[in-house]
C-alpha positions in Angstrom: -125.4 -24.8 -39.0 -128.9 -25.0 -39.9 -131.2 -28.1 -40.1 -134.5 -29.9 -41.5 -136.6 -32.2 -43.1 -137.1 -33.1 -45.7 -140.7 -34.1 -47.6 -139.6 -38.0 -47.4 -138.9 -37.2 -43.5 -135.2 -37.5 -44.0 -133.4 -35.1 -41.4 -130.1 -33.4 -43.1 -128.1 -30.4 -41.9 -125.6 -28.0 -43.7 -122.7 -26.8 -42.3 -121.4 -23.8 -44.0 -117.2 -24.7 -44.9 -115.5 -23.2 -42.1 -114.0 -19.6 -42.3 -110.5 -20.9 -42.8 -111.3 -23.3 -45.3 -113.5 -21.5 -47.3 -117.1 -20.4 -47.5 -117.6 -21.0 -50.8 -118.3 -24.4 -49.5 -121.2 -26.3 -48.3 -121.4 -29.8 -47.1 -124.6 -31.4 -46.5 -124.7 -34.1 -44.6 -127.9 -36.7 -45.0 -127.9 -37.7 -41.1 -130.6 -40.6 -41.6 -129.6 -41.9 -44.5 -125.7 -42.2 -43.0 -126.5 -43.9 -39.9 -128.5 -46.4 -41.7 -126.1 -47.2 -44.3 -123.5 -47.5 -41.4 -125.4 -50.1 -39.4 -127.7 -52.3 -42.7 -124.0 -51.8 -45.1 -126.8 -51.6 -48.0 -124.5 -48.8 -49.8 -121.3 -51.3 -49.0 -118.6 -51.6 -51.7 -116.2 -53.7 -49.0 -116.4 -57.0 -48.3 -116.9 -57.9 -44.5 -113.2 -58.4 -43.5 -114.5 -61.2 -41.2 -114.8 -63.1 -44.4 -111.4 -62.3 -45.7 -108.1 -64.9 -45.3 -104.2 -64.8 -46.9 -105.5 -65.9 -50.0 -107.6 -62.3 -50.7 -104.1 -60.7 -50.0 -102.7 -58.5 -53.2 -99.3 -59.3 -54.5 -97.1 -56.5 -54.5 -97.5 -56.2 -58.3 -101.1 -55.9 -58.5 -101.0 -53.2 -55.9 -98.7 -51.2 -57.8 -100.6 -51.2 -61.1 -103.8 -50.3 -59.6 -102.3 -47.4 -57.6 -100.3 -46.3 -61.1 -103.7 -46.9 -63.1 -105.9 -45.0 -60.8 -104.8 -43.9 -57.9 -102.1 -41.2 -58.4 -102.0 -40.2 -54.9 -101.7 -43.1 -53.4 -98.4 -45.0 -53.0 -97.3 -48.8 -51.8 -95.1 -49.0 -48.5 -94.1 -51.0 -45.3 -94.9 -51.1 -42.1 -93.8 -52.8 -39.0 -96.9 -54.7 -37.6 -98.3 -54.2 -34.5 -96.7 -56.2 -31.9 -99.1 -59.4 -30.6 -97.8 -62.2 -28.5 -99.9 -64.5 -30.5 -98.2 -63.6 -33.9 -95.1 -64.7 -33.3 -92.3 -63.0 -35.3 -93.6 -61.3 -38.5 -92.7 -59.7 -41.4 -93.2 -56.6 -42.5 -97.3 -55.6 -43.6 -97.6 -54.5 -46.8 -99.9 -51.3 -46.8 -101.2 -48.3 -49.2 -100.5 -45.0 -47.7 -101.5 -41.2 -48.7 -99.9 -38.1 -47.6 -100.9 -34.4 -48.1 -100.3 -31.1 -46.2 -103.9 -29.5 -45.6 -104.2 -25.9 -45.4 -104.7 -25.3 -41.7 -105.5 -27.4 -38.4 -109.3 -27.4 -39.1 -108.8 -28.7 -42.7 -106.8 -31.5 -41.7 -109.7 -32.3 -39.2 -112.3 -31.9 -41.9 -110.5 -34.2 -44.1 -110.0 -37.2 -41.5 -113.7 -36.6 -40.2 -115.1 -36.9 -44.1 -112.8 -40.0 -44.4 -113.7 -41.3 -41.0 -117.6 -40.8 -41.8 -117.0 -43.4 -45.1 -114.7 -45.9 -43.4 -117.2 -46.3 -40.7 -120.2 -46.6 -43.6 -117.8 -49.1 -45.4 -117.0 -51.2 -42.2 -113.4 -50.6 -43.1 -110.8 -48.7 -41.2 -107.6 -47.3 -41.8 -104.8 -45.2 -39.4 -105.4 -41.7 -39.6 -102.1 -39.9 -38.3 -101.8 -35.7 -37.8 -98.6 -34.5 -37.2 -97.2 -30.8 -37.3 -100.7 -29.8 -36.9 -101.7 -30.2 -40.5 -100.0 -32.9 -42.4 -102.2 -35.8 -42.7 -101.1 -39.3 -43.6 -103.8 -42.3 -44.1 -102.5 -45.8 -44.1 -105.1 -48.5 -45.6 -104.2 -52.4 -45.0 -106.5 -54.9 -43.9 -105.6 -55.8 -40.0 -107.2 -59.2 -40.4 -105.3 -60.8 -43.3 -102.0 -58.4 -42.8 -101.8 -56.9 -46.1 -103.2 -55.1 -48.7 -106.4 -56.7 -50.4 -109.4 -55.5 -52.5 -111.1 -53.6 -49.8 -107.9 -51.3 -48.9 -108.0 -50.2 -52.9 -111.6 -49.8 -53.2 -111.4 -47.6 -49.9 -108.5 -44.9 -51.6 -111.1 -44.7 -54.6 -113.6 -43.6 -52.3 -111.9 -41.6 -50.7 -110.2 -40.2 -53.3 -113.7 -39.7 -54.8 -115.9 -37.9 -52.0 -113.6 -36.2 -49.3 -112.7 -32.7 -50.6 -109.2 -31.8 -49.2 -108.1 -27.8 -48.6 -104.8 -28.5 -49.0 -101.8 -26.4 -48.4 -101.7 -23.7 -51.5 -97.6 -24.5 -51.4 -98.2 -28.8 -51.4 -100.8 -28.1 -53.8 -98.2 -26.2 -56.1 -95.6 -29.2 -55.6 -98.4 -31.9 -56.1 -100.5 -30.9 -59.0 -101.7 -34.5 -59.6 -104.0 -33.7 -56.0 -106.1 -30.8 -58.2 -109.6 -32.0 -58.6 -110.8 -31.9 -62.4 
């Protein structure tokens, strides 16, 4: 690690891409400029779910062009809802999950925690699930509404868009669609 300022008093560190992952590598990570956007939303693309109902939910059709129109890596699935007295009985949520086999332990880490830094800047926040110590599955629906809306969508893009993945040189073999261009 190594940190600073810089001439508009901005602090930022690097942290050099971690042995296993790479060297080649740098991330720099804007520490001011992070935790404001995080607590004033001014770089927000979501819409504040606390202003979301049923009727921003996305049928299952438009959910499926969008993630066959841009989002490759992204596919449509079901999952059994959290159990809540309140609810009642319930259906099945509709959701937009991502899997992918990252090349060791710390990858896997490093992509969550580059995920986890934009859902928390976004206000929007998916499950995160590690299993077998380096596949990584992220499932995006909006708790409030029970379903896939806007926000879920705009959230793959993103992260689709700024978290750079080490994955797995053998998923990356069977899943060319995942190579950056």
């Amino acid at each position: 690690f190594t940190w600073g300022v810089t001439e508009n008093h901005v602090a930022y560190f690097f942290m050099l891409g971690s042995p296993w992952c790479g060297t080649r590598h740098m991330r720099v990570v804007n520490l001011i400029t992070c935790a404001l956007a995080i607590r004033n939303k001014m770089s927000s693309t979501c819409v504040p779910c606390s202003s979301l109902d049923k009727s921003s939910l996305l049928s299952r059709a438009e959910v499926d062009s969008e993630l066959q129109s841009s989002l490759p890596l992204w596919v449509s699935a079901k999952l059994a809802p959290s159990p809540s007295p309140s609810d009642g009985p319930s259906d099945l949520v509709e959701s937009v999950e991502r899997s992918f086999t990252a090349k060791n332990f710390q990858c896997a880490l490093d992509a969550i925690n580059g995920m986890g830094v934009i859902a928390e800047r976004e206000g929007h926040h998916p499950d995160f699930h590690l299993t077998s110590y380096r596949d990584v599955r992220v499932v995006l629906y909006t708790h409030k509404v029970g379903g896939v809306t806007a926000n879920d969508l705009q959230l793959a893009k993103m992260f689709d868009e700024e978290v750079q993945v080490t994955y797995s040189p053998k998923w990356l073999k069977e899943h060319p669609e995942a190579e950056k261009k």
